[in-house]
C-alpha positions in Angstrom: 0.0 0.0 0.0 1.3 3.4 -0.5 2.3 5.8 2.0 -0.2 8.8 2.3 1.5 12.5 2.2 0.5 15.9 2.4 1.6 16.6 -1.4 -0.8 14.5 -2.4 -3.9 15.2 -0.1 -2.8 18.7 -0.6 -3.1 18.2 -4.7 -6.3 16.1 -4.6 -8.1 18.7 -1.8 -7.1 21.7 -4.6 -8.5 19.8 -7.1 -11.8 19.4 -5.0 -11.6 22.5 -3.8 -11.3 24.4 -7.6 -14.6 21.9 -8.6 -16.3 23.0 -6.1 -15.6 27.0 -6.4 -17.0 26.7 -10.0 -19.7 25.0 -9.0 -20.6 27.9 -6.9 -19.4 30.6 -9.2 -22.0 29.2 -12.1 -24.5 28.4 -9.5 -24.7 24.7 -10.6 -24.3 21.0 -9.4 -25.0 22.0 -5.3 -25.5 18.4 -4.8 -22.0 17.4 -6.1 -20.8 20.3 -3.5 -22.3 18.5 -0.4 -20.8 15.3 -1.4 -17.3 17.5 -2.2 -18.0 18.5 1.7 -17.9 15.4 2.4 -15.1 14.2 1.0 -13.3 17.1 2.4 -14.5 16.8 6.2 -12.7 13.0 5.5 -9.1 13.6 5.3 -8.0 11.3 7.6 -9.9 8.5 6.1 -9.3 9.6 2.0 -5.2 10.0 2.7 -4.5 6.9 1.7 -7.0 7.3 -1.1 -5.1 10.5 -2.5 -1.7 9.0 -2.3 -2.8 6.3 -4.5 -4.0 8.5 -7.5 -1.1 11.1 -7.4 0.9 7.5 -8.0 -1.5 6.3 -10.8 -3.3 9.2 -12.4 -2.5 12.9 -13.5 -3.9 16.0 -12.4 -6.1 15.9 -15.2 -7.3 12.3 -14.8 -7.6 12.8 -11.3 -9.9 15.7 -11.6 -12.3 13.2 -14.7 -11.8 10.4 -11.6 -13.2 13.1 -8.9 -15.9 14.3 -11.1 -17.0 10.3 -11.9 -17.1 9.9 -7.8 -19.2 12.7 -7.4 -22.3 11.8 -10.2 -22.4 8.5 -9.0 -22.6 9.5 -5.5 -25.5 12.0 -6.2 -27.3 9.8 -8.9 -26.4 6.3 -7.3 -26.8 6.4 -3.9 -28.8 4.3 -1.5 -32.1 6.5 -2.1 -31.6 6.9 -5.8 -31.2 3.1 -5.6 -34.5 2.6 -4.2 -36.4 5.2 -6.5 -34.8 3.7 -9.8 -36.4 0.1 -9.3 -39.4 1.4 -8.5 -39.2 3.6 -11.7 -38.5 0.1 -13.8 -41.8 -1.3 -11.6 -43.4 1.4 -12.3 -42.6 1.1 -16.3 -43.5 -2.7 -16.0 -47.2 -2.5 -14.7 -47.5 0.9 -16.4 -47.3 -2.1 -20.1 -49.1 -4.2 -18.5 -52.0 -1.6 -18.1 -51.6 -0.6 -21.7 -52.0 -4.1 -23.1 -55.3 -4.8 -21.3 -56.5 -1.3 -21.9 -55.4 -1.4 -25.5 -57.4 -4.6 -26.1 -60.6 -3.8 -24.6 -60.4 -0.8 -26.7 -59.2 -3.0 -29.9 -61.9 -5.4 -28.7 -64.9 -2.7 -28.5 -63.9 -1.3 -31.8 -64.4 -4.6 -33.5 -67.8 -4.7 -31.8 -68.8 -1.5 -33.2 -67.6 -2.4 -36.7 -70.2 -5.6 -36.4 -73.1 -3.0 -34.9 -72.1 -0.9 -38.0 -72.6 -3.7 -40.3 -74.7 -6.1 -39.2 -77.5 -3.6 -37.5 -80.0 -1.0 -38.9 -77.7 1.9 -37.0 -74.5 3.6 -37.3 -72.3 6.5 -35.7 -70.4 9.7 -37.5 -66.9 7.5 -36.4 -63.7 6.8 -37.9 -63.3 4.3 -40.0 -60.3 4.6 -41.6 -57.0 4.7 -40.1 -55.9 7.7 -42.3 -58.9 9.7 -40.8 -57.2 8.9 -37.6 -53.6 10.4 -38.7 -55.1 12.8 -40.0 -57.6 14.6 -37.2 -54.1 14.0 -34.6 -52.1 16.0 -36.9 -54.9 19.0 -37.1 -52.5 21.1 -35.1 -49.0 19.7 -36.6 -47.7 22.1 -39.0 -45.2 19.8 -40.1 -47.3 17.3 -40.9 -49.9 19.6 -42.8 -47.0 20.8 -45.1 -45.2 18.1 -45.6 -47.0 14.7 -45.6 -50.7 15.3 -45.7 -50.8 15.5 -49.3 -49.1 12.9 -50.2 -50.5 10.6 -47.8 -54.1 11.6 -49.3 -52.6 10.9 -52.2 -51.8 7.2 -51.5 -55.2 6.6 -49.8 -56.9 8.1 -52.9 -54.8 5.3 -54.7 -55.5 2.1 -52.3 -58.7 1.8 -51.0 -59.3 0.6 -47.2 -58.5 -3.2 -47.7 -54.1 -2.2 -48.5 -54.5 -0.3 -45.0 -54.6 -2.0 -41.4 -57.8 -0.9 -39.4 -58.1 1.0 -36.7 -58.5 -1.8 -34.2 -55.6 -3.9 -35.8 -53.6 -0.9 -34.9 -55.0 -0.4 -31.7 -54.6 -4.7 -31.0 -51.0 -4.4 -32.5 -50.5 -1.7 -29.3 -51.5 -4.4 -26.9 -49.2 -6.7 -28.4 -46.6 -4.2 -28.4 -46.9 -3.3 -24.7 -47.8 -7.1 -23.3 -44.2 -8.1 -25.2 -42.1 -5.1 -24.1 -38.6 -6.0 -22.9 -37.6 -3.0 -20.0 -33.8 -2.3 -20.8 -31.7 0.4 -19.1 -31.0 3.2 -21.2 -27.2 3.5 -20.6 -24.3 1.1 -18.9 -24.1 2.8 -15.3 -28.3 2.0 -15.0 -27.8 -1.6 -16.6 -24.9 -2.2 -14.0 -26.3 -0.8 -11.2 -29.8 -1.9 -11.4 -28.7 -5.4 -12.6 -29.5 -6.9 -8.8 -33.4 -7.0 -7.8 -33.0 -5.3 -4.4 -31.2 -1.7 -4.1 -28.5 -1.6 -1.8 -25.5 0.7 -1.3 -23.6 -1.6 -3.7 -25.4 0.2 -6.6 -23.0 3.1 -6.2 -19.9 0.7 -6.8 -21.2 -1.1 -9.6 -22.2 2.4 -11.1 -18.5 4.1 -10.5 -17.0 0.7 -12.3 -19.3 1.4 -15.2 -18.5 4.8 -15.1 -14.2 4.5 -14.8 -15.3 1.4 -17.9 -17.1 4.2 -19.9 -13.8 6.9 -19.5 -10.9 4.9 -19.8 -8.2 4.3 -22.9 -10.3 1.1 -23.7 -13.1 3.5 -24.7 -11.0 6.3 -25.8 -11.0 8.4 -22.7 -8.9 9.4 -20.5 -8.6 6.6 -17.8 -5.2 4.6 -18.5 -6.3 1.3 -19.3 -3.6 0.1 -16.7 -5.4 2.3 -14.0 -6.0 -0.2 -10.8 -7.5 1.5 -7.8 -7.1 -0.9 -3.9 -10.0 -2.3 -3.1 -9.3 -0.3 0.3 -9.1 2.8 -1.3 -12.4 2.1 -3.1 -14.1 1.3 0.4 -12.6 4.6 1.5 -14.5 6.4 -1.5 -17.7 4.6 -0.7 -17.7 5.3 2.8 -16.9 9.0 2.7 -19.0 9.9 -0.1 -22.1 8.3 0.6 -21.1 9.3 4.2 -22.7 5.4 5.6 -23.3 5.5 9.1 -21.2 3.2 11.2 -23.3 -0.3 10.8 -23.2 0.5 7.0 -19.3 0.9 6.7 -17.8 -1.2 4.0 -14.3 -2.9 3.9 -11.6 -4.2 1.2 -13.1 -7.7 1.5 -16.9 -5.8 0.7 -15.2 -4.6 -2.6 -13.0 -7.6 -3.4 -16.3 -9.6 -3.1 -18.3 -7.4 -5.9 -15.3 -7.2 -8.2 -15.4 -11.2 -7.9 -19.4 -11.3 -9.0 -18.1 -8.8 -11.8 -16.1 -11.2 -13.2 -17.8 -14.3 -12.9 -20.9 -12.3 -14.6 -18.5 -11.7 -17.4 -17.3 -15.3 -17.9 
């Protein structure tokens, strides 16, 4: 392990230090200030921690490194954790209500077809998927100029059996939502919601992403050689996410994730 010294705590607090006075200055990122507090009001513990990337990283590296640790920590943090899965629950039943809604209506449309047909009654309704396009797009400008003609055009050529009906669009919606796969957007919210149950690990499998996403490997600025202790990494979980004493996490907590990691890979 390296030794800590004050050139390097010294370095590492100026670089905090100058994020944080331009935070300020451009009245911006307040959150990434308290956790820049934090880190700060932890010397003692982030020592070691500094010593370590003077020894592996540049000032500039340093400063993408610090600025990695600080998203994570406001965007990945036990409570964000929480409030991400039950966005992706949220998404789930949200299809779910969709498909059956989406059917009844697909269903009820197909009823009113038969009363059309088959009764002595009717009803002023759409009955033609272009009369559908074309009452949404009353108030799109863009569509008016650009494809409203020539979508006239093409019904005026094909008559109502080349064109799906209403309820086959409105059925192909239920299908659609009933068969949805729900996919993280990006790599830090694929690796950090990959577990069922949110935990304080998220942050750590977000800031590997992250370090992943900014390294040589990916053409940024992270040396691909770039190895941080799993102490140090403890260190930067602790002091960031400032865990209360029962929460603390240890060298063996990360050595134990990084292990998952790459069995998940194999």
């Amino acid at each position: 392990m390296i030794a800590p010294s004050s050139t390097a705590t010294e370095k590492c607090e100026r670089i905090l230090n100058q994020s944080k006075s331009y935070n300020i200055e451009n009245s911006i990122l307040s959150c990434e200030n308290l956790i820049i507090d934090r880190l700060l009001a932890s010397r003692n513990n982030m020592r070691l921690v500094y010593a370590e990337l003077t020894n592996l990283l540049n000032e500039q590296q340093i400063e993408l490194l610090f600025s990695l640790i600080l998203s994570c920590a406001v965007d990945w943090n036990p409570q964000k954790a929480v409030s991400y899965r039950a966005e992706k629950k949220e998404l789930v039943e949200t299809n779910k209500e969709i498909a059956l809604a989406a059917q009844r209506l697909a269903d009820l449309l197909q009823r009113r077809d038969e009363l059309h047909n088959y009764t002595g009654f009717s009803s002023d309704t759409h009955y033609c998927i272009i009369n559908v396009i074309e009452a949404a797009s009353a108030n799109n400008y863009l569509y008016r100029r650009y494809i409203k003609q020539p979508l006239s055009n093409l019904r005026g050529r094909f008559d109502l059996k080349y064109w799906p009906s209403i309820e086959e669009v409105i059925a192909e919606l239920a299908s659609d939502a009933n068969n949805a796969e729900i996919f993280a957007t990006d790599s830090l919210t694929e690796a950090s919601t990959i577990s069922r149950r949110a935990s304080k690990v998220d942050f750590l499998r977000a800031l590997f992403s992250a370090i992943s996403e900014n390294s040589e490997r990916d053409f940024g600025l992270i040396p691909k050689s770039f190895q941080l202790s799993d102490h140090s990494y403890a260190e930067i979980m602790n002091c960031a996410l400032q865990l209360e004493p029962k929460q603390l996490v240890d060298a063996s907590y990360v050595k134990r994730e990084r292990q998952k990691q790459r069995a998940q890979l194999k």
